[in-house]
C-alpha positions as a Python dict, from the first residue, in 0.01 Angstrom:
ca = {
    (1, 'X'): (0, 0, 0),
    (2, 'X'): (315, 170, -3),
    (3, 'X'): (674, 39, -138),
    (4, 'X'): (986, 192, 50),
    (5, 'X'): (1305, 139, 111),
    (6, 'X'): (1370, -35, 505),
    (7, 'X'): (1420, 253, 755),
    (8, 'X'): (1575, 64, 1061),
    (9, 'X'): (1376, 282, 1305),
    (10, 'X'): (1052, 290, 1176),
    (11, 'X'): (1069, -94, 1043),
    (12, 'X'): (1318, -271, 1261),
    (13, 'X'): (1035, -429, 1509),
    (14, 'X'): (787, -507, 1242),
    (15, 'X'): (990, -654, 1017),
    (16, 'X'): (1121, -880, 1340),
    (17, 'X'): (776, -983, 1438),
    (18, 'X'): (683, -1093, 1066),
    (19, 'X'): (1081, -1331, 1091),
    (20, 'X'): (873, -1480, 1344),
    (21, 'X'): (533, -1555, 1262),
    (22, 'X'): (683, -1705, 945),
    (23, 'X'): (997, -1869, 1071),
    (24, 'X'): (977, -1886, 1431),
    (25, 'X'): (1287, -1879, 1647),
    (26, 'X'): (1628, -1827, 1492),
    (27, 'X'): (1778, -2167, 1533),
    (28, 'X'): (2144, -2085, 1664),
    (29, 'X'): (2276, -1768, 1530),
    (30, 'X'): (2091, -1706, 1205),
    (31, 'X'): (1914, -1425, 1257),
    (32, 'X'): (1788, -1086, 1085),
    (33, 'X'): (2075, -929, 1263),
    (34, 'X'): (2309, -1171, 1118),
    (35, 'X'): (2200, -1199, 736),
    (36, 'X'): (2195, -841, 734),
    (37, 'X'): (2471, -705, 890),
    (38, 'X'): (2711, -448, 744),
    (39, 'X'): (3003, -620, 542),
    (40, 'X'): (3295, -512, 324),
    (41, 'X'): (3089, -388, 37),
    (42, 'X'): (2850, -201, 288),
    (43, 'X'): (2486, -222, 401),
    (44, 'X'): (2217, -466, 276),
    (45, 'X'): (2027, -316, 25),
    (46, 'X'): (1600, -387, 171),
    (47, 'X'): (1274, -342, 61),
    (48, 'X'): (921, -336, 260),
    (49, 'X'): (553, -337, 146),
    (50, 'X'): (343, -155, 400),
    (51, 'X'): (12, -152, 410),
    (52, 'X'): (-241, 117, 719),
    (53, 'X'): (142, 159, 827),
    (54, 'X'): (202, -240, 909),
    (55, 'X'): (459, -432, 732),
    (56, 'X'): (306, -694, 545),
    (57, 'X'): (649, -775, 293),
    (58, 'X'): (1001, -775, 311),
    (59, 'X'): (1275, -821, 45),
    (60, 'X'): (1694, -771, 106),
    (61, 'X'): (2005, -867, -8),
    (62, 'X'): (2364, -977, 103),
    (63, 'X'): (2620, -741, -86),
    (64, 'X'): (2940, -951, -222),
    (65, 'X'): (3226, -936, -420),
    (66, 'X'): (3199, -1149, -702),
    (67, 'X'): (3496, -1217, -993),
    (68, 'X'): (3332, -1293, -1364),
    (69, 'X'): (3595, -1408, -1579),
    (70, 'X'): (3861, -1186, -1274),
    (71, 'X'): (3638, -872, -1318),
    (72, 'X'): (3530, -768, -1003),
    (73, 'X'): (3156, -716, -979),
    (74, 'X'): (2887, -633, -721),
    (75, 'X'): (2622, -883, -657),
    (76, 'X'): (2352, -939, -389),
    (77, 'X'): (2237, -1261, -259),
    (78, 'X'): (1886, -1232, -172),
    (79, 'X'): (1800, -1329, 196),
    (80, 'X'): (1491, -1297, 440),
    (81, 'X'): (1189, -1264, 165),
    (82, 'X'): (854, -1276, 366),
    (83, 'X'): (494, -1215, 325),
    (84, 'X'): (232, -1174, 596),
    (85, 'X'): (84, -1526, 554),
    (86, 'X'): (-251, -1342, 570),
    (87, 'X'): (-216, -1144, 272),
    (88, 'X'): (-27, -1444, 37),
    (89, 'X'): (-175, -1473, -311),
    (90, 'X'): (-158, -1068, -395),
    (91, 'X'): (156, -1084, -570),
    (92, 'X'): (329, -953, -275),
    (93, 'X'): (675, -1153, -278),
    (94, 'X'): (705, -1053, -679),
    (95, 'X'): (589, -687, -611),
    (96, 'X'): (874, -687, -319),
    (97, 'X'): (1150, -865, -508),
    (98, 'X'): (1112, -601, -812),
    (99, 'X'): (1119, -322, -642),
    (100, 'X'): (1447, -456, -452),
    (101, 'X'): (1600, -528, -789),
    (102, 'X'): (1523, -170, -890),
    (103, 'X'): (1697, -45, -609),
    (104, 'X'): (1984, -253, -640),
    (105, 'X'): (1995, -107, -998),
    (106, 'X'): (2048, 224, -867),
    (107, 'X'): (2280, 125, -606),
    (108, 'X'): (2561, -15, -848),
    (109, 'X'): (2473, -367, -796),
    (110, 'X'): (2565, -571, -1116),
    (111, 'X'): (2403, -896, -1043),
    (112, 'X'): (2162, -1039, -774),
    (113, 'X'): (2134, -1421, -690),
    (114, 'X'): (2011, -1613, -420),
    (115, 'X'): (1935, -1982, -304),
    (116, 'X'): (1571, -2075, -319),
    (117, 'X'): (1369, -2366, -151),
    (118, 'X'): (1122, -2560, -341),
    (119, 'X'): (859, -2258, -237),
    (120, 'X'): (981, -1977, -400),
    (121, 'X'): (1240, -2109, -677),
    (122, 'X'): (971, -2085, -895),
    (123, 'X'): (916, -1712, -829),
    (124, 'X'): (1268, -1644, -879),
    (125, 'X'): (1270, -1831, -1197),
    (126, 'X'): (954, -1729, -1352),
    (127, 'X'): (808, -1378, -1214),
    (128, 'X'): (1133, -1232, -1105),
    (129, 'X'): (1346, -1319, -1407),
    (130, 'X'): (1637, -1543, -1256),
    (131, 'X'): (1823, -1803, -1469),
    (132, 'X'): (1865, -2136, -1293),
    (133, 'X'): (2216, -2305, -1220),
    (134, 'X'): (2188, -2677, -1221),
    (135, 'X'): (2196, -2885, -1035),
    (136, 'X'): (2284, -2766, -705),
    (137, 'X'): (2660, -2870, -684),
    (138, 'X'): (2606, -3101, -305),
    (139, 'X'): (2877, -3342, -275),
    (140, 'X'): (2896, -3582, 13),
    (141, 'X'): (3115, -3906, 131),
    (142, 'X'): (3059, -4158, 404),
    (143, 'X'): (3279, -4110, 746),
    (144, 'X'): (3392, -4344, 998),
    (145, 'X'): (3283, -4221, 1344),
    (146, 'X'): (3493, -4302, 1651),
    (147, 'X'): (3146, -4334, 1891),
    (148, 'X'): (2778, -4233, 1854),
    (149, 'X'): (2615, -3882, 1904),
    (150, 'X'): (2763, -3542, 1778),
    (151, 'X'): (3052, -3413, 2001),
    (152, 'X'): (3221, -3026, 1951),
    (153, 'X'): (3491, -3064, 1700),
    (154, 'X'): (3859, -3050, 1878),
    (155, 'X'): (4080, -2757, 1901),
    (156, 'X'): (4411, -2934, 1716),
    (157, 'X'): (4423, -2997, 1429),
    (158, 'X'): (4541, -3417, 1324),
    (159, 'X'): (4915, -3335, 1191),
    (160, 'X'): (4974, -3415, 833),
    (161, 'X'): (5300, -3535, 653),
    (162, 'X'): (5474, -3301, 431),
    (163, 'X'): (5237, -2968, 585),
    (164, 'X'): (5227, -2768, 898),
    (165, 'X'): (4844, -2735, 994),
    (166, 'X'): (4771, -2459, 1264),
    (167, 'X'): (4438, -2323, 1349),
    (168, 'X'): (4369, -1934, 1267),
    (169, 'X'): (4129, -1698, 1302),
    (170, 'X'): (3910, -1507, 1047),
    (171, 'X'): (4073, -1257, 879),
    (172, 'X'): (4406, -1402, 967),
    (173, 'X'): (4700, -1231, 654),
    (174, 'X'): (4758, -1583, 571),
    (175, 'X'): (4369, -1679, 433),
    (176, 'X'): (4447, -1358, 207),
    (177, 'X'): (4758, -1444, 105),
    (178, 'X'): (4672, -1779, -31),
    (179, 'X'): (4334, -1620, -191),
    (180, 'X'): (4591, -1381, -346),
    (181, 'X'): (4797, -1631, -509),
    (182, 'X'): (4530, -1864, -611),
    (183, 'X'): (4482, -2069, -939),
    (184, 'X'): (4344, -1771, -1189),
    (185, 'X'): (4025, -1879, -1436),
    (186, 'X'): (3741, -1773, -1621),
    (187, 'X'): (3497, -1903, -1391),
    (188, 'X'): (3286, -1738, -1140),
    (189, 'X'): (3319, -1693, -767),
    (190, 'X'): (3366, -1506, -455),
    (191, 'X'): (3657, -1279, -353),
    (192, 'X'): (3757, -1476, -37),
    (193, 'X'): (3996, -1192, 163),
    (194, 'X'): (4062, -1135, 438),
    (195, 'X'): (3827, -863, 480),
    (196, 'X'): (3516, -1109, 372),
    (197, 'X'): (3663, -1401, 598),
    (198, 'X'): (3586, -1170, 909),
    (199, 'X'): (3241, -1095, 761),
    (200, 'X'): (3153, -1457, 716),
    (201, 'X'): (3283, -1614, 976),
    (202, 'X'): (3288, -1400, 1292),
    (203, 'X'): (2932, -1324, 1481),
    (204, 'X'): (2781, -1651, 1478),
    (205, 'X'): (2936, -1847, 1797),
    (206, 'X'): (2675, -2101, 1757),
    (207, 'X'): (2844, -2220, 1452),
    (208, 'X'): (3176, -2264, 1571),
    (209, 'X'): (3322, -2222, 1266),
    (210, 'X'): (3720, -2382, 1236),
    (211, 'X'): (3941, -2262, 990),
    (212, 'X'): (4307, -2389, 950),
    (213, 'X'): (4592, -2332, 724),
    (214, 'X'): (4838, -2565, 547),
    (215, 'X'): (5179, -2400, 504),
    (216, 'X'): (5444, -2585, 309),
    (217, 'X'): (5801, -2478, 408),
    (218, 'X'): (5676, -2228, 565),
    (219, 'X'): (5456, -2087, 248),
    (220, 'X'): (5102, -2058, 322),
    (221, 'X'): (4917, -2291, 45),
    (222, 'X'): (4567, -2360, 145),
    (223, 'X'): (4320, -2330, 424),
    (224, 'X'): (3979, -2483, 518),
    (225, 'X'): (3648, -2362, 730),
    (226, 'X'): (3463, -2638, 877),
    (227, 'X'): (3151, -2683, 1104),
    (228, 'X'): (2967, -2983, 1270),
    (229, 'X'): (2587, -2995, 1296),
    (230, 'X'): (2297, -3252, 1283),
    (231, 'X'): (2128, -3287, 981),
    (232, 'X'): (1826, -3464, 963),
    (233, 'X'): (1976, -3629, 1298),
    (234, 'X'): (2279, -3674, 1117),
    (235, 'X'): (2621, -3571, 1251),
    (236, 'X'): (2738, -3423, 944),
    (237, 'X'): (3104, -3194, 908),
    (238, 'X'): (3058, -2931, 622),
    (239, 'X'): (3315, -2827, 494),
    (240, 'X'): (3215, -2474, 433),
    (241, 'X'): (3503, -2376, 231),
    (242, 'X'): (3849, -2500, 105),
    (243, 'X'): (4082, -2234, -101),
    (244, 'X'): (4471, -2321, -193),
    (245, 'X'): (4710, -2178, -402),
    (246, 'X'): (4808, -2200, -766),
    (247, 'X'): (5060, -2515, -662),
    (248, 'X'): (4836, -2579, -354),
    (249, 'X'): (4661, -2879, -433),
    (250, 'X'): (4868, -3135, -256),
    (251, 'X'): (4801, -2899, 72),
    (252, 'X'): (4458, -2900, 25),
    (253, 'X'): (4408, -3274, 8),
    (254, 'X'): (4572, -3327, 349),
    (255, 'X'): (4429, -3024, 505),
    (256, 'X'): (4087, -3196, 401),
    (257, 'X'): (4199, -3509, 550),
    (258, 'X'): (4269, -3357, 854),
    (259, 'X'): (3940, -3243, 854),
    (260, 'X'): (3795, -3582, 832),
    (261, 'X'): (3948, -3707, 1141),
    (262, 'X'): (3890, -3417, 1353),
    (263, 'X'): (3522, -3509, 1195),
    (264, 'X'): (3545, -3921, 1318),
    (265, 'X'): (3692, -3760, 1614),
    (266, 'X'): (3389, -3559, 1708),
    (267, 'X'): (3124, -3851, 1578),
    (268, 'X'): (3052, -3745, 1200),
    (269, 'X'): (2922, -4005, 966),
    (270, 'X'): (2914, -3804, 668),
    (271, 'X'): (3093, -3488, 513),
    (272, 'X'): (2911, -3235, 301),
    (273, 'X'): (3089, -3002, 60),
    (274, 'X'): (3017, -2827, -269),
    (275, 'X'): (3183, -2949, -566),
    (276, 'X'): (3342, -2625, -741),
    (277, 'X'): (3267, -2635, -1135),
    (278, 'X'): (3617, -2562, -1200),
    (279, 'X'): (3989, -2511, -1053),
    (280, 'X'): (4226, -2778, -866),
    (281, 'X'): (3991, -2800, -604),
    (282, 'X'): (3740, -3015, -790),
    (283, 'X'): (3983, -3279, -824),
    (284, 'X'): (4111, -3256, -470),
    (285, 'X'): (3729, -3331, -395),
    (286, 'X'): (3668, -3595, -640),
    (287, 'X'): (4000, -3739, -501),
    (288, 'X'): (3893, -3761, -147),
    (289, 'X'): (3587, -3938, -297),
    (290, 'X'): (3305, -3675, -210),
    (291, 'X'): (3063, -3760, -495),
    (292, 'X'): (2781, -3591, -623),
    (293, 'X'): (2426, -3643, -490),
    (294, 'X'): (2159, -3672, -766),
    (295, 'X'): (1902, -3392, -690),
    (296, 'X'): (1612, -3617, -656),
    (297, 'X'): (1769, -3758, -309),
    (298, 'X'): (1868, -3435, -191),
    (299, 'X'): (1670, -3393, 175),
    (300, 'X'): (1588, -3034, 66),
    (301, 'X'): (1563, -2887, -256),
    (302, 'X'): (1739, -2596, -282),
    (303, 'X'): (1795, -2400, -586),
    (304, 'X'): (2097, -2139, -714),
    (305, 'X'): (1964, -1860, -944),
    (306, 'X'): (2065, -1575, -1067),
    (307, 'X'): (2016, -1274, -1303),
    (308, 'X'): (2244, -984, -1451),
    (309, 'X'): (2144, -581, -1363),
    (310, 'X'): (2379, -428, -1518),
    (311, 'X'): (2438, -473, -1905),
    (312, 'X'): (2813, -482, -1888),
    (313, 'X'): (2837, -814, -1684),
    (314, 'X'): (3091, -964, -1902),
    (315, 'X'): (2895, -1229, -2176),
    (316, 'X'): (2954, -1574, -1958),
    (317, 'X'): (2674, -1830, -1979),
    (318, 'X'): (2615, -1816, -1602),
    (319, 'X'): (2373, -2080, -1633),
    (320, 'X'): (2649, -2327, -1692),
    (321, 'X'): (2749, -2506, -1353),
    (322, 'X'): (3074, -2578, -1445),
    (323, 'X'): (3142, -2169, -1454),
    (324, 'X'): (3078, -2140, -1109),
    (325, 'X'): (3308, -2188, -817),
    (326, 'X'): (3065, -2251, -484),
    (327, 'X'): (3138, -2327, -134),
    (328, 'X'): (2896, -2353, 141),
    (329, 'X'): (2992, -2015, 286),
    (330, 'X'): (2803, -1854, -28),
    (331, 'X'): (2503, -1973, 132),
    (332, 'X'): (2315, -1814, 409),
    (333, 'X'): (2244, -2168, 585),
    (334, 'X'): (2530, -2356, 712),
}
């Protein structure tokens, strides 16, 4: 068996037929092609275990910007792990998942992460060394839907009093200028510019992603991605992420409440968010009554971890949940 770095030629069709055998179809938009594509901090590190010249593992990672404490670091979320199902039980996943870590080492990377279902969370967390961040932050509240069945969330936005709420596209100044002028902490999170709102929410029209932005007086002071999908046959609006500015708060909360009518509007019974740890956010959340859902009724467990590369990571306890600041665009799901 040999362990190499992915060569696009040589392991681009291999590495696609294994997706499939183990996954099947992409369902919408999430593809290899997708998880892996080039983004502001450049291209996915990837690892693959061949064996008589056939692909028989895979390992990669989506480079981010992450602030720790508002030093800038570069992590990896891990994404598209596979072994052949044929040759499970040899250690494979662990042997890959090292050997990207390694790499990711040598590449600069200061931290790598990922979220794990129930499968191979216990990998992460045992063999491959990453501390676990519980529980998973999933917030949800009850909607009222206007009629039954999932229809395509509308192009206007409901009007709010006291805020001007137009829709924008990714990488719009205006997402970058609020992320610029945001409340400041010591917790951890994503840089959200405009260079990573282009990166994470263009190339996927299945998703029809909407973002918006709340300007006060003409001020820019918060703006909001949402989606709708089915879940478990469940019209559901995420609301994949929600930034505002240092005085931004009161924005927020209508923006969100805009959201929840275009959501009634389209059929949604429920909204799904992820409760930041920390920052005015939180409250604006716990406000609009999105409350926490125990982990034992969660419909599928799902598990962040994460582990440090590089020794001058600043000393944070990054197991603590209320240090981190996550949205549902820090996923590689929704």
């Amino acid at each position: 068996m040999q362990i190499d770095r992915y060569q696009p030629e040589r392991d681009r069709e291999q590495v696609e037929q294994l997706w499939l055998r183990i996954f099947g179809r992409a369902k919408g938009g999430q593809t290899l092609e997708w998880l892996f594509r080039p983004g502001p901090m450049g291209e996915a590190p990837r690892i693959v275990i061949r064996d008589d010249n056939q692909v028989i593992a895979h390992a990669g990672a989506m480079p981010v910007r992450w602030l720790v404490g508002e030093q800038p670091l570069l992590a990896g979320w891990s994404v598209g792990a596979m072994t052949d199902p044929e040759r499970r039980g040899q250690g494979l996943f662990v042997r890959a998942g090292q050997a990207l870590y390694q790499h990711m080492t040598e590449q600069g990377f200061d931290l790598v992460g990922g979220f794990s279902n129930a499968q191979s969370a216990r990998l992460h967390v045992g063999a491959l060394a990453r501390m676990a961040v519980r529980p998973f932050p999933w917030c949800a509240k009850l909607l009222l839907p206007r009629h039954l069945g999932l229809r395509p969330l509308a192009r206007d936005w409901p009007a709010r009093p006291g805020v001007e709420i137009y829709a924008v596209a990714p990488g719009d100044a205006r997402l970058e200028s609020i992320w610029k002028n945001r409340a400041k902490g010591t917790g951890i999170t994503a840089v959200r510019d405009a260079a990573w709102t282009r990166w994470r929410y263009e190339g996927r029209a299945d998703a029809d992603y909407r973002l918006a932005v709340a300007s006060v007086a003409g001020v820019p002071a918060a703006w909001i991605a949402v989606r709708a999908l089915q879940v478990a046959k469940v019209p559901a609006l995420f609301v994949v992420d929600l930034q505002c500015t240092a005085t931004g708060a009161a924005a927020a909360m209508q923006l969100l409440k805009s959201a929840e009518q275009l959501a009634s509007l389209a059929g949604c019974v429920l909204a799904s968010a992820l409760l930041p740890g920390w920052g005015p956010l939180r409250s604006v959340l716990l406000r609009r009554a999105y409350v926490p859902v125990p982990e034992r009724l969660h419909p599928q467990k799902i598990l962040l971890s994460v582990r440090v590369l590089d020794t001058r990571v600043p000393l944070v306890d990054l197991g603590n949940p209320r240090l981190w600041w996550l949205a549902w665009s820090d996923t590689d799901v929704v």
